[in-house]
C-alpha positions in Angstrom: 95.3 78.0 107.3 96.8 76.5 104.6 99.7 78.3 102.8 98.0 77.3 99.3 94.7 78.2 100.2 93.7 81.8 100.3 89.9 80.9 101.1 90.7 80.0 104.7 91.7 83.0 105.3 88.8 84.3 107.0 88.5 87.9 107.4 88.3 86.9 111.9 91.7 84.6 111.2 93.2 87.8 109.6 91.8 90.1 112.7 93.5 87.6 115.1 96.9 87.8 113.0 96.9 91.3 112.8 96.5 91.7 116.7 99.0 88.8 117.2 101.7 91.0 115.2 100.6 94.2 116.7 98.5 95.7 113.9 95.9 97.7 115.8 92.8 97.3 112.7 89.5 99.1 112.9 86.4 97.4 111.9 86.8 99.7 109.0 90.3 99.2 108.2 90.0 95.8 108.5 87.4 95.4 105.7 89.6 97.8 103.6 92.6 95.9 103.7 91.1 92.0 104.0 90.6 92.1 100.0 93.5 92.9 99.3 95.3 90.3 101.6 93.3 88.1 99.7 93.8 88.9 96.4 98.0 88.9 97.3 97.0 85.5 98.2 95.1 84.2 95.4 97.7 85.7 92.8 101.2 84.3 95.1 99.1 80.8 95.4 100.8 79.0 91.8 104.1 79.7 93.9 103.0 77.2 96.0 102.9 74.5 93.0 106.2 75.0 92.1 109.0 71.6 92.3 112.0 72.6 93.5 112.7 69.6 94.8 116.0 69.7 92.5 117.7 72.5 93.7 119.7 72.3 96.7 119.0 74.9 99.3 122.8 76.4 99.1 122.3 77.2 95.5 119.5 79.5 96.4 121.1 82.9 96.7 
């Protein structure tokens, strides 16, 4: 998955992530939470487009 790209998230991808980190999900839990993870996605996603090329890492506090 793309970092950018909330549409490859697919709602198996965030199943397997879940159980990777420990998150037991129901089937129904799972399709509660999988819109939102998406929509935090899509709205985070124009963070992605952002140069900071010009700032050194040590500046970021």
């Amino acid at each position: 998955m793309a970092q950018h790209d909330p549409d490859e998230l697919s709602a198996e991808a965030f199943a397997a992530l879940a159980a990777q980190l420990g998150v037991p999900l129901s089937p129904e839990r799972l399709a509660e939470l999988y819109p939102d993870v998406r929509a935090l996605l899509e709205r985070i996603a124009p963070l992605w487009d952002i140069d900071v090329s010009s700032v050194a890492p040590e500046e970021v506090a």
